[in-house]
N, C-alpha and C positions, 0 to 999 in steps of 0.2 A: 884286530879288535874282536872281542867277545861277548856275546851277549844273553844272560840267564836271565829266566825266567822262574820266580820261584811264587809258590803260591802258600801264604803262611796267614798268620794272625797277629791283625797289629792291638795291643793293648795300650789303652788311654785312660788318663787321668780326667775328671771332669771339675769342672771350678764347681765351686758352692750351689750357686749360681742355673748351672748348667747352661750358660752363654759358649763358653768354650773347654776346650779340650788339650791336651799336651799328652804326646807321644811319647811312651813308655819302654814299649820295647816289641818288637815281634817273635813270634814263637809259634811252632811245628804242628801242633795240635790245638784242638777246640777244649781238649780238657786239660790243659798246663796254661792256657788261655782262661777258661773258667777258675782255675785255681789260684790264678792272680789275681782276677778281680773280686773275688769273695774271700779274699783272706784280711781283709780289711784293711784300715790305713785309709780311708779316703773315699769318695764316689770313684768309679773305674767302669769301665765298658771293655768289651771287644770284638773286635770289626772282620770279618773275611778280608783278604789285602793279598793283592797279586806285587809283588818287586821286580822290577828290575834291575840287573846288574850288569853296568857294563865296563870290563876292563880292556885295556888299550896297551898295545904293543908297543909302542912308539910315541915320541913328544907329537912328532907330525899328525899323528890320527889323532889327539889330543887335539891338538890345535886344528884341522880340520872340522872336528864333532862341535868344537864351540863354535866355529865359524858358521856350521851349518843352523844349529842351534839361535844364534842371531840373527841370519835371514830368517828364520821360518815366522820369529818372532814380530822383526819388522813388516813383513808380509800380512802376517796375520793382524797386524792395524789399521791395512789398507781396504778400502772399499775396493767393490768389480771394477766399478770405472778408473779407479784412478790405477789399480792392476793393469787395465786394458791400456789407457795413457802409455802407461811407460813398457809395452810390449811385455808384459810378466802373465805368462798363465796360471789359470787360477787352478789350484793342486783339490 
C-alpha cells in the first residue's frame, strides 16, 4: 500500500444561498485556482486542501484498510467507560 500526500486547491461551487457548496475540482496553483472562480458562471470559492491518496497492492490490504476503517469508526462511538468495559484502549 501507498500512500501520497499532496497539497493542492479545492475549487467550489457555492448555492445562491451560500448554505452550501459542491466540489468542483482541485487544481496545482492559487492562480488557476483564482482563474476558475472569477471566470464567471456562478458564486465559486477556493480553499487550500491537502489530499490524500492511497493506493493498494492487493484485494487483501484492501480488505484490511476497510476493516480497519470500521473499527476505528465503531470505537470512535464509544465513550471511556464503556472502552474500558470491554478492555479496548483508548487511542
Amino acid at each position: 500500500m501507498k500512500k501520497f500526500e499532496m497539497d493542492c486547491w479545492e475549487v467550489v461551487s457555492i448555492d445562491g444561498e451560500g448554505k452550501g457548496t459542491k466540489h468542483m475540482c482541485y487544481v496545482s496553483t492559487w492562480e488557476l485556482a483564482n482563474a476558475i472562480v472569477t471566470r464567471g458562471g456562478g458564486y465559486r470559492d477556493a480553499y487550500p486542501h491537502r489530499e490524500t491518496i492511497t493506493i493498494f497492492d492487493s484485494l487483501s490490504e484492501m480488505a484490511d484498510a476497510e476493516k480497519h476503517a470500521l473499527i476505528k469508526s465503531a470505537l470512535a462511538k464509544l465513550s471511556a467507560a464503556e472502552k474500558k468495559a470491554l478492555g479496548v484502549q483508548n487511542d
